[in-house]
C-alpha positions as a Markdown table, in Angstrom:
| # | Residue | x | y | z |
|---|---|---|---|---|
| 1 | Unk | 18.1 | 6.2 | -5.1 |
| 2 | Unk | 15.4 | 6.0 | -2.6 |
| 3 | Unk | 13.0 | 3.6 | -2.3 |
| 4 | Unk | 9.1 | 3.3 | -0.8 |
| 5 | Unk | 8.8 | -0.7 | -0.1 |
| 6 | Unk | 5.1 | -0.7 | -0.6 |
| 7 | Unk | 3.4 | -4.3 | 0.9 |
| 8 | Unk | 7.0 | -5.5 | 2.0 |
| 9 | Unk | 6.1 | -8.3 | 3.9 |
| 10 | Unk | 9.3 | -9.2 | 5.5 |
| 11 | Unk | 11.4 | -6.9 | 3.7 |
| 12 | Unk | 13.4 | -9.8 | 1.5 |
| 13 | Unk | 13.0 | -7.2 | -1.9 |
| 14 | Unk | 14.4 | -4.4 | 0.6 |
| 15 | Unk | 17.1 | -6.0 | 1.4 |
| 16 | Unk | 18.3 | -6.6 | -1.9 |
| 17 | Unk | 17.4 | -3.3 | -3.0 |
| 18 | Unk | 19.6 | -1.9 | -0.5 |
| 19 | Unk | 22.4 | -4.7 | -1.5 |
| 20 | Unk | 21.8 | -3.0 | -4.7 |
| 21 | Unk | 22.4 | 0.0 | -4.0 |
| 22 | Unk | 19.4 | 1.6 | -3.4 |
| 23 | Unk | 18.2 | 3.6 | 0.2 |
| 24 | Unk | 14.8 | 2.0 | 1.6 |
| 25 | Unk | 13.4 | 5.0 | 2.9 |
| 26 | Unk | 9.4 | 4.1 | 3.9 |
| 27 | Unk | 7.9 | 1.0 | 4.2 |
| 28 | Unk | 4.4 | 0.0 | 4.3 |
| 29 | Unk | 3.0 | -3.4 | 5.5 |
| 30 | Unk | -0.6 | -4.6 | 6.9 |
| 31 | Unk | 0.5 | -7.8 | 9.0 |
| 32 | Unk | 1.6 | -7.3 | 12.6 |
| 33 | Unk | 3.9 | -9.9 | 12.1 |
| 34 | Unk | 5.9 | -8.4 | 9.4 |
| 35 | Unk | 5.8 | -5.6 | 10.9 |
| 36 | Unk | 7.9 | -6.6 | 14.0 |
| 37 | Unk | 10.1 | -8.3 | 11.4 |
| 38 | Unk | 10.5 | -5.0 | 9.6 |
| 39 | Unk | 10.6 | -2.8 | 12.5 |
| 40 | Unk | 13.6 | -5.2 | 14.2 |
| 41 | Unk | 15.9 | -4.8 | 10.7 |
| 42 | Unk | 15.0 | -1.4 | 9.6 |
| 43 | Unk | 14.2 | 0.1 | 12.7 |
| 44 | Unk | 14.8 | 4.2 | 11.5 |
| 45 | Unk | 12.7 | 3.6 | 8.1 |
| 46 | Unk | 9.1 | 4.1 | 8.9 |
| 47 | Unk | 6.8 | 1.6 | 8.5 |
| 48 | Unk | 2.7 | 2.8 | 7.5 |
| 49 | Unk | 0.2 | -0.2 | 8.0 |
| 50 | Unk | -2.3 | 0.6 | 5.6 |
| 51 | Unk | -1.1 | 1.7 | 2.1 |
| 52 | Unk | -4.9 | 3.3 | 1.6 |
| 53 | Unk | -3.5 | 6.1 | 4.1 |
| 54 | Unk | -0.4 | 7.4 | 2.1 |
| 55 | Unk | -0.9 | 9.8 | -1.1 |
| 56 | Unk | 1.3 | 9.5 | -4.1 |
| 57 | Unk | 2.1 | 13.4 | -4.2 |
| 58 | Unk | 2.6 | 13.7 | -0.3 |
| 59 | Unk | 5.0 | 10.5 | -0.2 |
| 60 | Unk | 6.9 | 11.2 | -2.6 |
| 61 | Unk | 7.3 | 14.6 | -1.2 |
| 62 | Unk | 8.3 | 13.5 | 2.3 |
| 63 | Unk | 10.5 | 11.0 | 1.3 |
| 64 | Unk | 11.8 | 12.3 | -1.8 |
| 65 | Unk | 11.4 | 8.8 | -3.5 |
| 66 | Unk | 13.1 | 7.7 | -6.7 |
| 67 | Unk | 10.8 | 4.4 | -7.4 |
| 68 | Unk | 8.0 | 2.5 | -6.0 |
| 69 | Unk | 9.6 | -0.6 | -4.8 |
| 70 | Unk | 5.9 | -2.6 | -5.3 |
| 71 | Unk | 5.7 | -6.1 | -5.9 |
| 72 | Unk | 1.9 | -7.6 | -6.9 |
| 73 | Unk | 2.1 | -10.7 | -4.8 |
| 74 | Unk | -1.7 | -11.4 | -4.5 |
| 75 | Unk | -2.4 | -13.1 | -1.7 |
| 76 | Unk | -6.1 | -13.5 | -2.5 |
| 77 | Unk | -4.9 | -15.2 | -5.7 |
| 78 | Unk | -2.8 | -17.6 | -3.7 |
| 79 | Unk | -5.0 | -18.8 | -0.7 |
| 80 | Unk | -8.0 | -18.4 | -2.7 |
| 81 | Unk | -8.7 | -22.3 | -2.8 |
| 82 | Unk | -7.7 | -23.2 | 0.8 |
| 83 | Unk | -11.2 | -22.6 | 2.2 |
């Protein structure tokens, strides 16, 4: 099954997706840092920075994906009182 790893952070849901089973395929992630972290483990997968830029018909047709591997980890929500 193929999977796009949307805002996958370091990759920790990839990589037991792929211990599942399951073929991470496209990965998309905002933070530089993660993105080195991802690039250095999954360095053939493709990594977009800004989810805004992919469409769900054209992904899905590149990539042939199976499921959306998204997680709604709301960062916002969880630094929201460390002003």
């Amino acid at each position: 099954m193929n999977v796009l790893s949307l805002f996958a952070g370091i990759g920790g849901f990839d990589l037991g997706l792929e211990r599942a089973g399951m073929r991470v395929v496209a990965q998309c992630e905002f933070d530089p840092f993660c993105q080195k972290v991802l690039k250095k483990h999954w360095p053939d997968v493709p990594c977009y920075p800004d989810v805004r830029e992919l469409e769900a018909d054209e992904a899905g047709r590149l990539f042939e994906i199976d499921e959306n591997g998204e997680v709604w980890l709301c960062q916002e929500d969880a630094t929201h009182d460390m002003t």
